[in-house]
C-alpha positions in Angstrom: 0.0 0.0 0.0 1.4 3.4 -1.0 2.7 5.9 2.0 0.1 8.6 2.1 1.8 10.8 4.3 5.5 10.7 2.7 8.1 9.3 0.3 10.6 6.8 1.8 14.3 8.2 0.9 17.0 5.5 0.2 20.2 6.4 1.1 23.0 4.3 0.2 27.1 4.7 -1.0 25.8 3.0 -4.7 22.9 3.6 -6.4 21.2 0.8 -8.7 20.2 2.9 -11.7 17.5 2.5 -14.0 18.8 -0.2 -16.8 21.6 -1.4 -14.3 21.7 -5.0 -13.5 20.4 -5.4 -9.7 21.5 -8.9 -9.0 21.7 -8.3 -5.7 19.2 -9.2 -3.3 19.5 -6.1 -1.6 19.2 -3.5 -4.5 16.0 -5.6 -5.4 14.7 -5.3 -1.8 15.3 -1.5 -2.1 13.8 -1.1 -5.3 10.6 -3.3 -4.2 10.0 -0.7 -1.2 10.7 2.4 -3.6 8.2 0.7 -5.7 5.8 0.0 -3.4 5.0 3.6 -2.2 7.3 6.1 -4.4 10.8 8.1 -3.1 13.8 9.1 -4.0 17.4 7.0 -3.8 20.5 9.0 -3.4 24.3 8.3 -3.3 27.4 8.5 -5.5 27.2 7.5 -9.1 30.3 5.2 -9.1 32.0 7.7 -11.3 34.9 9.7 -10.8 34.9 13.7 -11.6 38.7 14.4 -12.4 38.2 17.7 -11.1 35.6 17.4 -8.0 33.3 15.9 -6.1 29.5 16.9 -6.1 28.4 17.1 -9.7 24.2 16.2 -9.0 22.6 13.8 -11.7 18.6 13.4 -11.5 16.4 10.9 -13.4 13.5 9.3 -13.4 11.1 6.3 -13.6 7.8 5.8 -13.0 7.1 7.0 -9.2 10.9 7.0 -8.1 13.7 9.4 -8.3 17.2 9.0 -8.9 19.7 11.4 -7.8 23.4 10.6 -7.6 26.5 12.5 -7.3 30.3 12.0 -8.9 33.3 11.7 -6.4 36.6 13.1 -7.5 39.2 10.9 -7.9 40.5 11.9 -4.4 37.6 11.6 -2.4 37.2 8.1 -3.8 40.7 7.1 -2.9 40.8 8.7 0.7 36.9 8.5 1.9 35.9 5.1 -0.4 39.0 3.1 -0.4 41.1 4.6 2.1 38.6 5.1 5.9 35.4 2.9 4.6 37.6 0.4 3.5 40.9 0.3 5.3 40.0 1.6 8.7 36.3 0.6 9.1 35.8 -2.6 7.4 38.6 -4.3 8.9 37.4 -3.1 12.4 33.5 -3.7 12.1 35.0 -7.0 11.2 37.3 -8.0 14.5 40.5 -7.0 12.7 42.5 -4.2 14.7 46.0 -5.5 12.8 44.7 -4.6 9.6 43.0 -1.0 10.5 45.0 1.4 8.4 43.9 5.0 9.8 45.0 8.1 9.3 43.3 11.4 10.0 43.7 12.4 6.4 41.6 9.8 5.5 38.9 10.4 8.3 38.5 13.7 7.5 38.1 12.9 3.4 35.4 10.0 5.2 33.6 13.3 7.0 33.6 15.4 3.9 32.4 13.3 1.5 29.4 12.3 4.2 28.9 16.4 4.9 28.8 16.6 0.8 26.2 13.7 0.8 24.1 15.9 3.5 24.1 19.1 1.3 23.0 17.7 -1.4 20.6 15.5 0.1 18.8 18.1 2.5 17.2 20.4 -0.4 15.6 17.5 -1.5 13.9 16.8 1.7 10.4 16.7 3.4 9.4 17.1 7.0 6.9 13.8 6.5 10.1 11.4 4.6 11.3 8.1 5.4 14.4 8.3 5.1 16.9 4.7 5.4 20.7 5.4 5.2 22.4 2.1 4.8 25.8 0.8 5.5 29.3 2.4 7.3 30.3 4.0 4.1 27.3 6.9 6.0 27.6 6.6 9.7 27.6 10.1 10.0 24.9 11.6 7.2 22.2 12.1 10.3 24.0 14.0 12.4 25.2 16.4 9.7 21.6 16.2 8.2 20.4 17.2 11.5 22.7 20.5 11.1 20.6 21.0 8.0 17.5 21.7 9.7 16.0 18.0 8.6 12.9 16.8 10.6 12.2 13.2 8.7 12.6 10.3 10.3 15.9 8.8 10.0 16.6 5.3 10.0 19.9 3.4 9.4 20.7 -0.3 9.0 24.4 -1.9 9.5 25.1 -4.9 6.7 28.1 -5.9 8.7 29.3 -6.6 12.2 28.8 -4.4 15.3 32.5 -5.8 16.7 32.5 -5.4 21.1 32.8 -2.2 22.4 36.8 -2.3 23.5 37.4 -2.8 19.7 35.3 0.4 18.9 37.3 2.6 21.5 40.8 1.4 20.4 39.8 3.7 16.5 40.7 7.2 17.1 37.9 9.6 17.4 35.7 6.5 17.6 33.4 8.8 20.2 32.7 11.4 17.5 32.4 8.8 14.5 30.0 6.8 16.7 28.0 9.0 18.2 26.8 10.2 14.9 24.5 7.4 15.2 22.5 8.7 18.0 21.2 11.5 15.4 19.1 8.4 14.1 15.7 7.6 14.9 16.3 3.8 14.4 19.5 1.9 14.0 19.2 -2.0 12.9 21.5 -4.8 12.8 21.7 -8.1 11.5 21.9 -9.6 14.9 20.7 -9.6 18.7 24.8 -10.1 19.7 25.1 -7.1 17.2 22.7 -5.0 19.1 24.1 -6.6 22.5 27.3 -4.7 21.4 26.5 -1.0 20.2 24.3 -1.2 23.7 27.3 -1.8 25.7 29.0 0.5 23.6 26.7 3.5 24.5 26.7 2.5 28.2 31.0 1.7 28.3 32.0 4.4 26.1 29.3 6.7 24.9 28.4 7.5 28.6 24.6 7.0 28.0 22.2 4.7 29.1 20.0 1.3 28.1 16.5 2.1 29.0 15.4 -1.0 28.2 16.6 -3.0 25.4 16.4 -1.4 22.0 15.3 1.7 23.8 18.5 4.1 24.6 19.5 7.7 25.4 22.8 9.9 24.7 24.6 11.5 26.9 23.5 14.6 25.5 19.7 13.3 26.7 18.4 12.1 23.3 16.7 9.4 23.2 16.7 6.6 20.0 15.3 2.9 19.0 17.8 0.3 18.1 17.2 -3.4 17.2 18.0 -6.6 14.9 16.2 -6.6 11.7 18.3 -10.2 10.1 18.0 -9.9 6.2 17.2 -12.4 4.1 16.8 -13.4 0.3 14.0 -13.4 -2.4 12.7 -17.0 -1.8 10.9 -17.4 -3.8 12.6 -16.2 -7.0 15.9 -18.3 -6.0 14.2 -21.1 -5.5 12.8 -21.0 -9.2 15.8 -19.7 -10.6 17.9 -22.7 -9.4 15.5 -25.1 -10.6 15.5 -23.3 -14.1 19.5 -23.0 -14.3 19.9 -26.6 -14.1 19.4 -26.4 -18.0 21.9 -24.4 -18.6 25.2 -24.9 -20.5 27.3 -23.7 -18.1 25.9 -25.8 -15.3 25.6 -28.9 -17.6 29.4 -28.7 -18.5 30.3 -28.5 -14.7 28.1 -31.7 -13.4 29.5 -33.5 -16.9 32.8 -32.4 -15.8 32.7 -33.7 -12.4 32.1 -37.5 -13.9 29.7 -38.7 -11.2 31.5 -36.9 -8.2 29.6 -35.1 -5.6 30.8 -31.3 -5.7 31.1 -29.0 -2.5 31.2 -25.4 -3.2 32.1 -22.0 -1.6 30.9 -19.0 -3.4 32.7 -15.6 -1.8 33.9 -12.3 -2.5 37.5 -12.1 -2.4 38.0 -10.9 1.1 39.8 -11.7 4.3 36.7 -11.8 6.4 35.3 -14.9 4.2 38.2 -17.4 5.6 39.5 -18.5 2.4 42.3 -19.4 3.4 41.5 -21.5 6.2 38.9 -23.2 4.1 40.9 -24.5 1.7 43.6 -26.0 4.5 40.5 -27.5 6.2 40.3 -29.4 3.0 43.1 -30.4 2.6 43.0 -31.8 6.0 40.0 -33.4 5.0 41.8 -35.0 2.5 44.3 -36.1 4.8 42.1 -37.3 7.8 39.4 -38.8 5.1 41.1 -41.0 2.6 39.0 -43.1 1.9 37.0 -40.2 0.5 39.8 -39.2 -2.2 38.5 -39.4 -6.1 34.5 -38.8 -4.6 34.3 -35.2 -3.6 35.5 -31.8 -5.8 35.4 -28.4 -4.0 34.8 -25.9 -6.7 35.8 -22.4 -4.9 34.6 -19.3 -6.6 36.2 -15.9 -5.5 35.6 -12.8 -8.1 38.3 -10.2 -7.3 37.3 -7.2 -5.3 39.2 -3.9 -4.2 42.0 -5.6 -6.4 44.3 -1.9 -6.0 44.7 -2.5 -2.2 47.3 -4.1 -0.9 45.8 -6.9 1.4 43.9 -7.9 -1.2 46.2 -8.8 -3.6 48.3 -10.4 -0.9 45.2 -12.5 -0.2 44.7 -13.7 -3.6 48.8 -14.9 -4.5 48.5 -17.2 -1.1 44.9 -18.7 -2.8 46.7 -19.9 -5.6 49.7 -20.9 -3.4 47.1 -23.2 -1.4 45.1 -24.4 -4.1 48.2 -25.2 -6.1 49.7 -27.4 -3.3 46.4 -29.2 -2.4 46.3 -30.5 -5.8 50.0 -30.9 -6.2 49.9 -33.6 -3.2 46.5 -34.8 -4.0 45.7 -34.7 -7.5 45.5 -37.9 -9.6 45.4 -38.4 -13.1 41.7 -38.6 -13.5 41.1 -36.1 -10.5 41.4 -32.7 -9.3 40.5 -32.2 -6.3 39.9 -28.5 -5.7 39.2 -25.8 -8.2 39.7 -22.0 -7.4 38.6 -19.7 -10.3 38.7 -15.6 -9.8 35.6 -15.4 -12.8 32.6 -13.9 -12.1 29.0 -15.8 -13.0 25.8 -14.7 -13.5 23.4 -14.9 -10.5 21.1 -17.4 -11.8 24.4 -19.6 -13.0 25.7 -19.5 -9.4 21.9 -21.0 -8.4 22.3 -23.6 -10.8 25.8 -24.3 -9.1 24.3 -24.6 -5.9 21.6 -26.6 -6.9 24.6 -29.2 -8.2 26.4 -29.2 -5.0 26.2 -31.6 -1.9 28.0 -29.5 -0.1 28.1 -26.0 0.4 31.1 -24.3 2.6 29.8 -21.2 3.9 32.7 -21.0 6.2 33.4 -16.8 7.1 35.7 -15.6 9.9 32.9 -13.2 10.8 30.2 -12.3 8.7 27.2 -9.7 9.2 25.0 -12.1 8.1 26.2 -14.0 4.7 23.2 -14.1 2.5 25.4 -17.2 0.4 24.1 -19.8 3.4 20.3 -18.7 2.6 20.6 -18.7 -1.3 22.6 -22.1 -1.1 19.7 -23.6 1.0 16.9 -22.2 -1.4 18.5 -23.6 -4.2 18.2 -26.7 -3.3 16.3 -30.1 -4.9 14.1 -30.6 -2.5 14.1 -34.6 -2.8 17.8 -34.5 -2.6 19.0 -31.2 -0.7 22.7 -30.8 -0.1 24.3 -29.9 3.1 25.4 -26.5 4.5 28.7 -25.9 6.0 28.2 -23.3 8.4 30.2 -20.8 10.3 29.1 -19.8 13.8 30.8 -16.1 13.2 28.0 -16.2 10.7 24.9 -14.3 11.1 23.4 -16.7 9.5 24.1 -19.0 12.1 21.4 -17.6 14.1 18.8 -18.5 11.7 19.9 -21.8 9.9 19.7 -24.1 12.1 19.5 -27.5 10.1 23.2 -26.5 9.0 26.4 -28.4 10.4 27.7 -25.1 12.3 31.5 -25.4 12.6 34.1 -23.0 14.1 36.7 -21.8 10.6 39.8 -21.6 12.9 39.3 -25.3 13.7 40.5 -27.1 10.5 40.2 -30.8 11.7 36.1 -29.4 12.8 35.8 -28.5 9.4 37.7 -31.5 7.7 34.9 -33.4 9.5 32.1 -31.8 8.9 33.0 -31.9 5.1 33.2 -35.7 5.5 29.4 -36.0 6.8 28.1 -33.6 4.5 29.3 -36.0 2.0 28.1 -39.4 3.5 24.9 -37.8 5.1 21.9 -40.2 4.4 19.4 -38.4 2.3 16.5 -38.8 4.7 19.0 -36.5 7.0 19.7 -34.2 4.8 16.0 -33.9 3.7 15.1 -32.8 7.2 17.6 -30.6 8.2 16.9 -28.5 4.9 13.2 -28.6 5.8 13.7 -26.7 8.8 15.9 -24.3 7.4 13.5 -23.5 4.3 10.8 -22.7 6.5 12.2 -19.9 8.3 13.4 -18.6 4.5 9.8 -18.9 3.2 8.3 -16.8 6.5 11.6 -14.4 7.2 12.0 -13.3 3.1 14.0 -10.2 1.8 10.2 -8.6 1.8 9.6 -9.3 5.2 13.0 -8.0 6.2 12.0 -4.6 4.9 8.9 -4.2 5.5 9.7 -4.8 9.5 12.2 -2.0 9.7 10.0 0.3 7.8 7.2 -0.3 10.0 9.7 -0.1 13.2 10.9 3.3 11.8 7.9 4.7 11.3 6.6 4.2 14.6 10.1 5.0 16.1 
């Protein structure tokens, strides 16, 4: 039903233009609730103005507006890839020895959010919705607030909300931080997520829980906070996979693996997935299990991201390092036994690869919430389901409870739970996928958004 009272305003670092592929499950969810009652979705264009930052583009089609805005080449070295990315993804994500922070860098991550907030707040109404998402925008409120803006604003964390000791060791983390209590709502994946920022307020922002989800600034404001797990489009995964099966590309792959069950791990290249330690839990899989040698190929799909910086291209020479001394020691003539490849496949061809796959290594250091697990469940046969792998430092982990939950740091856990994915009877596996598809058919992408909107608006 269309919002009589006001348009809901997405705010997020990327914008999915009109014509743009939107393979991902959130830029669809966005789009659906932009859809659904009309607004506007602002962020950067992914383009880079040699000269400056700021250039305003506006489009538009059918009830929703588009407006985006160029970054200069700076700005998107200093704010995008520098603080977002080198300071405040390896710390939402537990890693202190890979924060790379400068105050250069913070204060290009300030500007670029204060440029964000001009541009944004002429475009504003008192009666908006408006739903900043991610850490690339931890700040937009209170700086919208300085504009004089009334609406209702609402912001949702993807990632993790590390403990509150890891927050106070970033510099300035009291200003960055308490930007969010400009918000009206602020959701995370996760009750441990929300357990955190609570004790962060109370340790370090020297406010107060009033009750939980319910908590006031030093300063005497007072805001909502809760977990709001995202999900997938059932639905459309499930019939996707069962329509890929068809196609070339998966055909080749199940011809190619004459008869062999396949176990796969689909992941961005990034040191918060546990690559690395996946693929030496296999090979002490293949070690501990011999008897399993010649029946099981892992198939380990990585596409390169954030290729210019530096730990990322570190991370990618010890990947082939790994995968080319697995299959050095293990390989036989008629068998490979792992496969890394750095290509990029279509969404509905990765379904279809799921669909193929007994096993599915879903195996993160930490993860927000790892929407992989959920699509690698839905794809599933449902008279012959394959098995999930599971991290615990998975959000997911909270939800997917038929999965074989494993802790990535212990390799011989792993090695083992790879070996009864495998040899799981099928009544087993049948049953343990049951229960996990019928928390995705009642908690879809849909519902995921339609219970924060409805938790903002009342905020």
């Amino acid at each position: 039903m269309r919002n009589a009272k006001g348009r809901l305003v997405i705010v997020s670092n990327r914008v999915a233009l009109p014509g743009e592929s939107r393979a991902g499950g959130l830029a669809v969810a966005l789009q659906a609730a932009l859809e659904d009652q009309g607004g506007l979705w602002f962020g950067w264009s992914g383009k880079i103005d040699p000269q400056r930052s700021g250039r305003l583009q506006k489009q538009r089609a059918g009830d929703i507006d588009y407006a985006t805005i160029d970054l200069s080449r700076r700005d998107h070295a200093d704010y995008y890839n520098g603080f977002a990315n080198r300071s405040l993804w390896p710390l939402l994500h537990f890693r202190m020895d890979l924060v790379d922070y400068s105050r250069e860098t913070y204060a290009a991550y300030r500007r670029v959010n204060a440029l964000f907030a001009q541009k944004l707040a002429p475009m504003l109404r008192d009666d908006d919705i408006v739903w900043v998402h991610d850490y690339h925008l931890i700040p937009l409120a209170s700086v919208l607030r300085e504009h004089d803006v009334r609406a209702k604003l609402g912001f949702f964390l993807h990632v993790p909300m590390p403990s509150s000791d890891l927050l106070a060791a970033l510099p300035q983390h009291e200003r960055l931080f308490e930007g969010l209590s400009s918000y009206d709502l602020v959701g995370f994946q996760t009750e441990r997520d929300l357990e955190r920022f609570q004790d962060y307020v109370r340790l370090y922002g020297r406010g107060r829980v009033i009750s939980p989800g319910v908590l006031e600034t030093a300063g005497g404001r007072r805001l909502r906070a809760g977990a709001f797990p995202i999900s997938i489009d059932t639905p459309h995964i499930v019939e996707q996979a069962r329509q890929a099966v068809s196609k070339p590309s998966v055909r080749n792959l199940r011809e190619s693996l004459s008869g062999r069950a396949l176990a796969i791990g689909v992941d961005r290249l990034d040191y918060s997935k546990g690559i690395p330690e996946r693929f030496r839990a296999f090979e002490r899989f293949l070690k501990r299990h011999p008897q399993q040698h010649g029946k099981l190929t892992f198939l380990q799909i990585a596409p390169v991201s954030r290729g210019d910086v530096a730990e990322y291209r570190e991370l990618r020479r010890e990947l082939e390092q790994l995968a080319g001394h697995v299959n050095g020691a293990h390989a036989r003539p008629d068998w490979t036994p792992m496969r890394y490849v750095n290509s990029n496949y279509a969404h509905p061809t990765l379904t279809g690869f799921y669909r193929l796959a007994r096993v599915g290594l879903v195996t993160p250091l930490r993860d927000g919430m790892n929407l992989v697990a959920k699509e690698y469940v839905a794809s599933q046969d449902p008279d012959d389901p394959g098995v999930l792998v599971l991290s615990t430092f998975a959000g997911a982990a909270r939800e997917l409870d038929g999965a074989l939950l494993v802790n990535p740091y212990d390799l011989d856990g792993v090695a083992d739970a790879i070996a009864k994915a495998a040899r799981m009877r099928p009544g087993e596996r049948r049953e343990r996928w049951q229960s996990m598809m019928e928390r995705l058919r009642s908690h879809d992408i849909t519902r995921w958004r339609k219970d924060y909107l409805a938790a903002l608006a009342s905020a």
